[in-house]
N, CA and C atoms as an extended XYZ file, in Angstrom:
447
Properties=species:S:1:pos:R:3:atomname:S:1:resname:S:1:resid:I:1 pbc="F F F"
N       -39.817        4.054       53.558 N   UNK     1
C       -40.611        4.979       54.328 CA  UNK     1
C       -40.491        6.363       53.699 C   UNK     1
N       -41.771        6.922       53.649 N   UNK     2
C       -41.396        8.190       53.313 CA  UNK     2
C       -41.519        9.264       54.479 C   UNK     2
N       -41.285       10.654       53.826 N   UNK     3
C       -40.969       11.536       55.387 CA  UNK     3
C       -41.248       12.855       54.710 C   UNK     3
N       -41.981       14.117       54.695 N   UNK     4
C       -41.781       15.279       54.342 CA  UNK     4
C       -42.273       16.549       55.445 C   UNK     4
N       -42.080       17.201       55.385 N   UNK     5
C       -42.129       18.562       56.357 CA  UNK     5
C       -42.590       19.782       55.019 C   UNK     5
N       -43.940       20.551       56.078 N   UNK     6
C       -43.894       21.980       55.064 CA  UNK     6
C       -44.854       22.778       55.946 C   UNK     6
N       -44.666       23.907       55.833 N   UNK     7
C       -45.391       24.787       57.090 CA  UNK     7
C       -46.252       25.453       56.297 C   UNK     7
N       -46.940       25.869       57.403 N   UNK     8
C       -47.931       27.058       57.104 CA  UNK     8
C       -48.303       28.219       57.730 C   UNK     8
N       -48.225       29.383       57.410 N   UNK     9
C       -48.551       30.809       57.907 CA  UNK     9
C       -49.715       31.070       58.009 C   UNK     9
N       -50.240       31.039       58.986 N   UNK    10
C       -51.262       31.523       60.036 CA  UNK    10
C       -51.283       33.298       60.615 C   UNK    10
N       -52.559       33.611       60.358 N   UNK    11
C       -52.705       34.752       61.428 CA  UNK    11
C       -54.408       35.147       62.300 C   UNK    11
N       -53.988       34.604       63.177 N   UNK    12
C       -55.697       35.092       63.770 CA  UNK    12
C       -55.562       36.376       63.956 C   UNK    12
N       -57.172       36.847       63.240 N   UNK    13
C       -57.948       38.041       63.097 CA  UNK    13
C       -57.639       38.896       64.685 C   UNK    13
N       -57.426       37.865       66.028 N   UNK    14
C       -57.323       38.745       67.265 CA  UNK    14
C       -57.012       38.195       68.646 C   UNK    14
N       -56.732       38.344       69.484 N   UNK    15
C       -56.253       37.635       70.304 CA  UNK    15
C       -57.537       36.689       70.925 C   UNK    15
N       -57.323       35.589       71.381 N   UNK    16
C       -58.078       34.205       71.409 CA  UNK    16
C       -58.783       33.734       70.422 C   UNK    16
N       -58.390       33.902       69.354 N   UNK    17
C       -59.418       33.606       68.162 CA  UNK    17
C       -58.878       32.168       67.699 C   UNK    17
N       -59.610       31.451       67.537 N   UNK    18
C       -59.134       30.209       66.982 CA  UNK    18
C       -59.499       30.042       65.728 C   UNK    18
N       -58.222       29.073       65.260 N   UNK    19
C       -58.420       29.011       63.680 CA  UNK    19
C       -58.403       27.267       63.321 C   UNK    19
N       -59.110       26.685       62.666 N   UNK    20
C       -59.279       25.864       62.457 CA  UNK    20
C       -57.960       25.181       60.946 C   UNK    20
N       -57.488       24.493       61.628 N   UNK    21
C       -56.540       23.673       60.655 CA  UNK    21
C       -56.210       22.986       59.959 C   UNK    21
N       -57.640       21.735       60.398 N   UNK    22
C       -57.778       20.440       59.388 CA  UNK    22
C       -57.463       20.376       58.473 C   UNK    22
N       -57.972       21.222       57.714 N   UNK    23
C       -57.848       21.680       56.106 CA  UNK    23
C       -56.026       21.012       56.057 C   UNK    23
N       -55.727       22.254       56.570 N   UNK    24
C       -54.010       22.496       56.079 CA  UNK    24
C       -53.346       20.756       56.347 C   UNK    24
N       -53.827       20.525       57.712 N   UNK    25
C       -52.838       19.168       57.899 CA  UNK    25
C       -53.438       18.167       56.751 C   UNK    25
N       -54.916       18.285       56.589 N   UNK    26
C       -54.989       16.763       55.614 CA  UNK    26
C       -54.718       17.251       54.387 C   UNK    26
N       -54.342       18.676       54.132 N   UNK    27
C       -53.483       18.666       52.286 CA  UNK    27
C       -51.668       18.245       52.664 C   UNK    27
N       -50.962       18.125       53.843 N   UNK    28
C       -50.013       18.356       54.312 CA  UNK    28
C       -49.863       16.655       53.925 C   UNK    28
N       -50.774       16.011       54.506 N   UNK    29
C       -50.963       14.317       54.852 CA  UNK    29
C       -51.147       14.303       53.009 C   UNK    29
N       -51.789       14.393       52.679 N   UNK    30
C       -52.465       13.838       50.676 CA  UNK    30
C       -50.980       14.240       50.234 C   UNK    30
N       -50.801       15.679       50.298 N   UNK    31
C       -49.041       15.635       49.230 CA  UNK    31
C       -47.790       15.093       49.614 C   UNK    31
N       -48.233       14.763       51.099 N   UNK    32
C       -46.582       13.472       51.129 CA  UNK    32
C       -46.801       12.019       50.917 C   UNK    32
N       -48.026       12.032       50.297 N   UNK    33
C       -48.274       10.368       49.612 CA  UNK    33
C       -48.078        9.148       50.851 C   UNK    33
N       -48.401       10.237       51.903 N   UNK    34
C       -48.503        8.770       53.037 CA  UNK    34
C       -49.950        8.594       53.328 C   UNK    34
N       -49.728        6.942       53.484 N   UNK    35
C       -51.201        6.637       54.078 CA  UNK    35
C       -51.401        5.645       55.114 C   UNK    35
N       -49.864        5.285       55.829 N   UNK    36
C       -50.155        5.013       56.863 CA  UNK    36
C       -48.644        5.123       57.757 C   UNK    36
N       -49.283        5.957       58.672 N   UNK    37
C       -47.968        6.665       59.485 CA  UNK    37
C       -48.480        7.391       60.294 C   UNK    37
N       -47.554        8.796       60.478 N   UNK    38
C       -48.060        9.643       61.956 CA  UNK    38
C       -47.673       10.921       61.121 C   UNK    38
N       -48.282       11.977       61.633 N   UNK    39
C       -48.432       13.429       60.628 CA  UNK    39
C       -47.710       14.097       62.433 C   UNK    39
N       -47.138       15.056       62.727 N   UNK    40
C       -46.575       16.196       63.669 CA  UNK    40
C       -46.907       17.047       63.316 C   UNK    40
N       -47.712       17.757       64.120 N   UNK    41
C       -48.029       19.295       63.920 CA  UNK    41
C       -47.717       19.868       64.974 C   UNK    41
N       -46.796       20.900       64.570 N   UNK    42
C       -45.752       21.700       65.673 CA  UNK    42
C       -45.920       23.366       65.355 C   UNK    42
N       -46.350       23.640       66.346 N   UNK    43
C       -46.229       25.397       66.482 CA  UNK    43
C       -45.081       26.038       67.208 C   UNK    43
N       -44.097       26.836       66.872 N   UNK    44
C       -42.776       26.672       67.445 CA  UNK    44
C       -43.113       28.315       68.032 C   UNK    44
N       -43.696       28.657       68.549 N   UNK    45
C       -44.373       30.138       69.013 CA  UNK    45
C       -44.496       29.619       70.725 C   UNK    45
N       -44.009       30.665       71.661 N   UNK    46
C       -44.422       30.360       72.786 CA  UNK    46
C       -45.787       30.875       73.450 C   UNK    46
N       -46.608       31.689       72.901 N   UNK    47
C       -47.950       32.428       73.148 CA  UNK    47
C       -48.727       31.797       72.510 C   UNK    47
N       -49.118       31.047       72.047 N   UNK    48
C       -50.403       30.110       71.180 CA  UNK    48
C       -50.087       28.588       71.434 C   UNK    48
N       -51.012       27.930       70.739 N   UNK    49
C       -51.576       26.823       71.492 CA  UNK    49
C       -51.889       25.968       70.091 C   UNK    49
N       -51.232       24.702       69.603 N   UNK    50
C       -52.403       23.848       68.930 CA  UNK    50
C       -53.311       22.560       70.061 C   UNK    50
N       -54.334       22.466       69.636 N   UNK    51
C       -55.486       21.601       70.646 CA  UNK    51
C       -55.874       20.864       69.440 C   UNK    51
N       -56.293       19.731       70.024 N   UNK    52
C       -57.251       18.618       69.561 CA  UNK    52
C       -58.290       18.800       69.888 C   UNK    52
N       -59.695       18.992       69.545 N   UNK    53
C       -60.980       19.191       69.884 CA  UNK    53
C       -61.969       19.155       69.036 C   UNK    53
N       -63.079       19.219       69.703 N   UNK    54
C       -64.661       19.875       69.006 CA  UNK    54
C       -64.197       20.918       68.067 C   UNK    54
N       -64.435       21.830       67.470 N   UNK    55
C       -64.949       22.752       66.794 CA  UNK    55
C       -66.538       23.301       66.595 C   UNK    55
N       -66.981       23.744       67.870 N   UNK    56
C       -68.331       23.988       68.327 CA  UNK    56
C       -68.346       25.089       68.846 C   UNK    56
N       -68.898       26.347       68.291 N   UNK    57
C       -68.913       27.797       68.935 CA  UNK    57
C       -68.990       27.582       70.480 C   UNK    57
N       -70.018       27.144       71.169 N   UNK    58
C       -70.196       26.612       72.538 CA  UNK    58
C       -68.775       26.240       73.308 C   UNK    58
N       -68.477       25.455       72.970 N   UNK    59
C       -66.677       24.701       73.597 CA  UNK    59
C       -66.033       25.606       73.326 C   UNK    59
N       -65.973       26.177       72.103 N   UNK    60
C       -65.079       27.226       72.067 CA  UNK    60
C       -64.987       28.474       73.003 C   UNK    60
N       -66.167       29.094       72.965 N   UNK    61
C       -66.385       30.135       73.831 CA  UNK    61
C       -65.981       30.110       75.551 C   UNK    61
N       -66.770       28.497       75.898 N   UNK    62
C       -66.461       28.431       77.206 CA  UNK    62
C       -65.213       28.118       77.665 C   UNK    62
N       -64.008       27.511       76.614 N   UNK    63
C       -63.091       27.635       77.140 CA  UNK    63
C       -62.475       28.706       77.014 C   UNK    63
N       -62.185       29.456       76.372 N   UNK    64
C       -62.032       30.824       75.988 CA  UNK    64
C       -62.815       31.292       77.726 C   UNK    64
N       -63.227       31.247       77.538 N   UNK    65
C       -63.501       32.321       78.779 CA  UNK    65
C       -63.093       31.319       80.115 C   UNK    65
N       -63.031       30.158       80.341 N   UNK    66
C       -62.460       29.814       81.520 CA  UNK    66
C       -60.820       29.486       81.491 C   UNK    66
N       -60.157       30.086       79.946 N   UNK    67
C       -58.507       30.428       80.264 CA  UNK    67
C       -58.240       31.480       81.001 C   UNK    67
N       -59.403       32.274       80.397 N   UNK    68
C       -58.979       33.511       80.546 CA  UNK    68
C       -59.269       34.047       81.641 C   UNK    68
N       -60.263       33.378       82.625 N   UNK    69
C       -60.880       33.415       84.372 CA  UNK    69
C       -59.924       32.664       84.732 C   UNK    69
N       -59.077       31.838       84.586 N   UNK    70
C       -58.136       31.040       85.303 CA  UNK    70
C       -56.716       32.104       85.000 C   UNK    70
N       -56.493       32.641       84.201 N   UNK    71
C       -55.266       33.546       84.531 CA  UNK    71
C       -55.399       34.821       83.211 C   UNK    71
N       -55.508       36.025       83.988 N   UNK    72
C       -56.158       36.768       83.710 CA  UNK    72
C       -55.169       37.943       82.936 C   UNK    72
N       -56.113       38.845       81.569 N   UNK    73
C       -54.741       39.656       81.038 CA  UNK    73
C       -54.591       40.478       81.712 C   UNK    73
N       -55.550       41.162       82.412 N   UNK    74
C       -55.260       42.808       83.279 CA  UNK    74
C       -55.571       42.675       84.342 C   UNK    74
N       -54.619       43.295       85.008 N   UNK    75
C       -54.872       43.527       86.522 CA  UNK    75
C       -53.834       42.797       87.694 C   UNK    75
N       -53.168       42.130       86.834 N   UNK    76
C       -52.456       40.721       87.548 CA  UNK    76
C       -51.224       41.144       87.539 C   UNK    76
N       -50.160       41.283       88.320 N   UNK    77
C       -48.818       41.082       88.244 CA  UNK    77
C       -48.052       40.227       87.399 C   UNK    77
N       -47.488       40.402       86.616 N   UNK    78
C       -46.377       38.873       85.878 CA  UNK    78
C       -45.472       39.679       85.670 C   UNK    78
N       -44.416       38.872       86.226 N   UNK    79
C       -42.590       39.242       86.159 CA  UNK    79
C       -41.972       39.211       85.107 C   UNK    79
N       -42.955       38.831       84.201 N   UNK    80
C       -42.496       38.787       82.971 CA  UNK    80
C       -42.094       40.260       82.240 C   UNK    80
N       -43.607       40.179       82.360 N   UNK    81
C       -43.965       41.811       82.431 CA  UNK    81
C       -43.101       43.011       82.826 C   UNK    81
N       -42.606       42.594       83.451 N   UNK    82
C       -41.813       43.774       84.690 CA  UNK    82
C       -40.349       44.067       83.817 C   UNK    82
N       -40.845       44.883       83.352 N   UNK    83
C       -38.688       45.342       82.375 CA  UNK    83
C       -38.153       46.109       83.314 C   UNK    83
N       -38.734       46.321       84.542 N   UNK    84
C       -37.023       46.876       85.476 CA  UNK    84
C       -36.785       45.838       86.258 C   UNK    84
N       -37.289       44.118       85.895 N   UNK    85
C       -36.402       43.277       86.676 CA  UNK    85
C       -36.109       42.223       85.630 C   UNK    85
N       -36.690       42.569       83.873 N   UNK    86
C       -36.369       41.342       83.604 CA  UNK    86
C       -34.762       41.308       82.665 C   UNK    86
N       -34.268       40.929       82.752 N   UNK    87
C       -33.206       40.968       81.614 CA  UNK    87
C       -32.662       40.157       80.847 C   UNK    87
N       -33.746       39.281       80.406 N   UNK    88
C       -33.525       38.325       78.976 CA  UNK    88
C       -34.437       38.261       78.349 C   UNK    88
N       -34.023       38.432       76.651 N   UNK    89
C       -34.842       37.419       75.950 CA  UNK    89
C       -35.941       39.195       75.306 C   UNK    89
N       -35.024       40.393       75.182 N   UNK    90
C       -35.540       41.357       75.517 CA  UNK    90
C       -35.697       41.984       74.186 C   UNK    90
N       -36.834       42.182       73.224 N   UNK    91
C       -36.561       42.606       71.896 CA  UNK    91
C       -37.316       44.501       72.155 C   UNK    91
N       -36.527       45.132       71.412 N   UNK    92
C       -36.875       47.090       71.549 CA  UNK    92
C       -38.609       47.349       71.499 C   UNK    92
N       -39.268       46.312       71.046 N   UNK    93
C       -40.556       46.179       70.513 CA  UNK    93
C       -41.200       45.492       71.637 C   UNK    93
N       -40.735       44.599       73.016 N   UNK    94
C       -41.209       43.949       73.802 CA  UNK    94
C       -42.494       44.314       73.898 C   UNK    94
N       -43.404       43.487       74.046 N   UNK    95
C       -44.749       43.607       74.947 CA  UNK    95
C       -45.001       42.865       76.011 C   UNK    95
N       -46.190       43.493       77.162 N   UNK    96
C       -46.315       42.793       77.954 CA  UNK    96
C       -47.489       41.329       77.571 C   UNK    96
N       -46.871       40.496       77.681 N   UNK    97
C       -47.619       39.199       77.361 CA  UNK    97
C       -47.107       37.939       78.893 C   UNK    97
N       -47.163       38.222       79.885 N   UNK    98
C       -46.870       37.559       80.596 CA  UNK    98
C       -47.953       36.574       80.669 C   UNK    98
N       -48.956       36.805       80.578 N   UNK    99
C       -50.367       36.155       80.419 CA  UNK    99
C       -50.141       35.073       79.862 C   UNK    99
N       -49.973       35.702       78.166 N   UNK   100
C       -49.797       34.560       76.970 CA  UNK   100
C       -49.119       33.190       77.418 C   UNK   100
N       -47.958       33.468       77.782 N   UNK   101
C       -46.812       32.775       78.245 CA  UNK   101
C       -47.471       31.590       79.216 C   UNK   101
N       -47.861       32.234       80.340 N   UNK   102
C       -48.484       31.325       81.483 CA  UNK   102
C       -49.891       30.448       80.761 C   UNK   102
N       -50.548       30.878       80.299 N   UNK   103
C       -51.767       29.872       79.533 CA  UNK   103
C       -51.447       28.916       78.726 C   UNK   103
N       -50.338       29.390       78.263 N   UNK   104
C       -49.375       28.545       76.639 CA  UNK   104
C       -48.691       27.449       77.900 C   UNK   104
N       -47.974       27.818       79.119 N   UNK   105
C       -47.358       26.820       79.497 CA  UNK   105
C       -48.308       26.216       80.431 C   UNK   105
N       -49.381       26.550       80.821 N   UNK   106
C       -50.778       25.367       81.410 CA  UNK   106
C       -50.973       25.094       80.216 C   UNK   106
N       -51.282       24.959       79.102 N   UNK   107
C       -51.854       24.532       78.059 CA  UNK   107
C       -50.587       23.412       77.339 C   UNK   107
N       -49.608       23.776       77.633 N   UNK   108
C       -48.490       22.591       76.906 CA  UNK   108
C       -48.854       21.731       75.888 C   UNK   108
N       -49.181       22.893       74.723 N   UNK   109
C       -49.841       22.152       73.410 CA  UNK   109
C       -49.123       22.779       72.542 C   UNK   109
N       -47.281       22.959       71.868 N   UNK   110
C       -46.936       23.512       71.054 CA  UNK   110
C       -46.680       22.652       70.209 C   UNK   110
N       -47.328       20.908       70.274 N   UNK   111
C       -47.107       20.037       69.505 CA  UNK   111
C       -48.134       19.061       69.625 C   UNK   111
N       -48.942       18.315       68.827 N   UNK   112
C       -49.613       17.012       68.331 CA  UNK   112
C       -48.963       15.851       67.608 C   UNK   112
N       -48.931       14.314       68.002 N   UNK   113
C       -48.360       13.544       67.005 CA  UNK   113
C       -50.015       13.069       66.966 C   UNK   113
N       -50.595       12.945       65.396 N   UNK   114
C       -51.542       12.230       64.946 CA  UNK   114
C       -51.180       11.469       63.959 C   UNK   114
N       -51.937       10.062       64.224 N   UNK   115
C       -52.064        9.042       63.873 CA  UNK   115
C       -52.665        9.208       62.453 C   UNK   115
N       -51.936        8.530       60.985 N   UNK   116
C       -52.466        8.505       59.613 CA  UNK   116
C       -53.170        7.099       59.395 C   UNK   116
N       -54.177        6.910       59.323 N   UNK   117
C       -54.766        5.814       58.220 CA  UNK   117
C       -55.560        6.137       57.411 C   UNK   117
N       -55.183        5.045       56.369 N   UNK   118
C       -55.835        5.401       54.858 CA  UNK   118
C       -55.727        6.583       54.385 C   UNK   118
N       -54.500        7.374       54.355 N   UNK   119
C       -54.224        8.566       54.128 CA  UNK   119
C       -54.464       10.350       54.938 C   UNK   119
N       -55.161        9.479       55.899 N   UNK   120
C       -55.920       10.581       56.464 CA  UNK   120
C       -55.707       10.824       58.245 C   UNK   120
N       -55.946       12.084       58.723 N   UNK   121
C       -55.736       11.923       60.209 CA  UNK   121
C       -56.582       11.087       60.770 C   UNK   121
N       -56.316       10.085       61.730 N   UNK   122
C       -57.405        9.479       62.704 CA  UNK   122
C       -57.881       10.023       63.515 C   UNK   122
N       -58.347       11.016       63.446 N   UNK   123
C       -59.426       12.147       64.606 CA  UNK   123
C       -60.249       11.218       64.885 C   UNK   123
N       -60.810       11.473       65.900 N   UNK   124
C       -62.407       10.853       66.161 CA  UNK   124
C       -63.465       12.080       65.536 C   UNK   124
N       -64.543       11.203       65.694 N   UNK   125
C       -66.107       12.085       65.364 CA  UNK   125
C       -65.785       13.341       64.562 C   UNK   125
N       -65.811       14.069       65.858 N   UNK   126
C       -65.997       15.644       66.283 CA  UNK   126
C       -64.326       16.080       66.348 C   UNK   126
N       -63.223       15.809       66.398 N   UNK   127
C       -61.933       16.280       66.863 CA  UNK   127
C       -61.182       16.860       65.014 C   UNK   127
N       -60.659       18.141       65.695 N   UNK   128
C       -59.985       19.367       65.174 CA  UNK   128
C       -58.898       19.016       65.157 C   UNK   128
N       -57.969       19.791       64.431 N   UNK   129
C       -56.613       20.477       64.809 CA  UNK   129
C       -56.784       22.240       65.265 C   UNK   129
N       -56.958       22.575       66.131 N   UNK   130
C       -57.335       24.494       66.237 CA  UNK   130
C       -56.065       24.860       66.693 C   UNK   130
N       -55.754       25.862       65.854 N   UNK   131
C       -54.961       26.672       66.636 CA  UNK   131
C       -55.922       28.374       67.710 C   UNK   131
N       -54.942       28.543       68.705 N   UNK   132
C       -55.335       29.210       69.620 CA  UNK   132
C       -54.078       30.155       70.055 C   UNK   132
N       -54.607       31.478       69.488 N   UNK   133
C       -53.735       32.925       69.520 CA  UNK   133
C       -54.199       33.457       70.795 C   UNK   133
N       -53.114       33.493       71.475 N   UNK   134
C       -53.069       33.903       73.252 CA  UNK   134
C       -52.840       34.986       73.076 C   UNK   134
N       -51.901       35.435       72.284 N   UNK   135
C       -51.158       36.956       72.118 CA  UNK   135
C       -51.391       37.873       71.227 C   UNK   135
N       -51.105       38.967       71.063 N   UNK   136
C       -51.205       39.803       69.567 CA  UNK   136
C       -51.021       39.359       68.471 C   UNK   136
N       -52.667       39.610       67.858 N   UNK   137
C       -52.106       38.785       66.619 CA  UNK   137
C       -51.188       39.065       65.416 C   UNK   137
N       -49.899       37.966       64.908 N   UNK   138
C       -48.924       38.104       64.023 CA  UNK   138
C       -48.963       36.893       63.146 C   UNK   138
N       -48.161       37.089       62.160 N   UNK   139
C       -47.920       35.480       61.382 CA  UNK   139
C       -46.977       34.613       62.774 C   UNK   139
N       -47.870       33.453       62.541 N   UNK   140
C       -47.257       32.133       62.975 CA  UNK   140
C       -47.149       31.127       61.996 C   UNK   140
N       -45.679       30.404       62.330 N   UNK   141
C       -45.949       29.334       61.191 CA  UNK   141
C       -46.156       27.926       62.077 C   UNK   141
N       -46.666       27.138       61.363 N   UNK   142
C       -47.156       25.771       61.998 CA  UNK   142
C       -46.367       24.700       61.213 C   UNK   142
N       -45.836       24.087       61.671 N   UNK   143
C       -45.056       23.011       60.585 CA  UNK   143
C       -45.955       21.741       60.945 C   UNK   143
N       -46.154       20.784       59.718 N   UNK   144
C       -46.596       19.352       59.744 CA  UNK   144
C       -45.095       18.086       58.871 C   UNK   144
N       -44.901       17.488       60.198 N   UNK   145
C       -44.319       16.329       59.169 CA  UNK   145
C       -44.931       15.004       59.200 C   UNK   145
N       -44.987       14.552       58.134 N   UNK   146
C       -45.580       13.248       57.624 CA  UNK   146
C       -44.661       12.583       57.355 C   UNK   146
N       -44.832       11.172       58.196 N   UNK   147
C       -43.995       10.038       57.649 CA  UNK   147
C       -44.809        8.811       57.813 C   UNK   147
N       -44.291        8.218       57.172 N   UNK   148
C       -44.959        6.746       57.060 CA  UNK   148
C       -44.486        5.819       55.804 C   UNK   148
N       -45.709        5.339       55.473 N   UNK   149
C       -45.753        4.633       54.331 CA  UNK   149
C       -46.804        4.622       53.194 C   UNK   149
């Protein structure tokens, strides 16, 4: 069996911007010489999101806007938010991203296991790998491991 791991640095242009990944995972899948196994794609960031999907301006947009009507960046209370009650986890640079946090944990997508045949991801049709920047945008890295055979 073989097995390899190698990441990639990501940065969306702005907050909710999605970036399309395919690319990266099926060069990730071709240079570990597997062609039949399972590929992991893991975002180890708690404010962003990888999804399986369409890649259709339309889908995109409307969910984008019904994350962001379902829990909202301004105006809303989050305790997160609040530095005269929070006291962990506290860097001199903090921002308020309580938002991020709460969409990232309704969304519980900081990982994909996809299925390899014939060298390649088994997506259906229309299905992506996207990543989805909740927060200010910075480098994220995305790791893929491939194993199989």
């Amino acid at each position: 069996m073989k097995s390899t791991t190698s990441t990639v640095t990501v940065a969306a242009p702005e907050r909710y911007a999605y970036l399309d990944l395919t690319d990266q995972l099926e060069r990730a899948i071709k240079d570990s010489g597997v062609t039949r196994g399972a590929a992991i794609a893991f975002c180890a960031h708690t404010t962003c999101a990888l999804l399986i999907n369409e890649w259709e301006d339309g889908a995109l947009a409307d969910f984008r806007r019904h994350l962001t009507d379902a829990v909202p960046h301004e105006g809303v209370y989050y305790q997160h938010d609040d530095f005269d009650l929070r006291t962990q986890n506290l860097h001199e640079d903090e921002r308020r991203n309580g938002h991020a946090h709460v969409k990232s944990m309704l969304l519980s997508a900081t990982s994909h296991a996809i299925p390899v045949v014939a060298g390649a991801p088994a997506f259906g049709t229309w299905q992506r790998l996207i990543f989805l920047e909740m927060d200010e945008p910075k480098d994220r890295t995305v790791t893929f491991h491939v194993f199989g055979d």
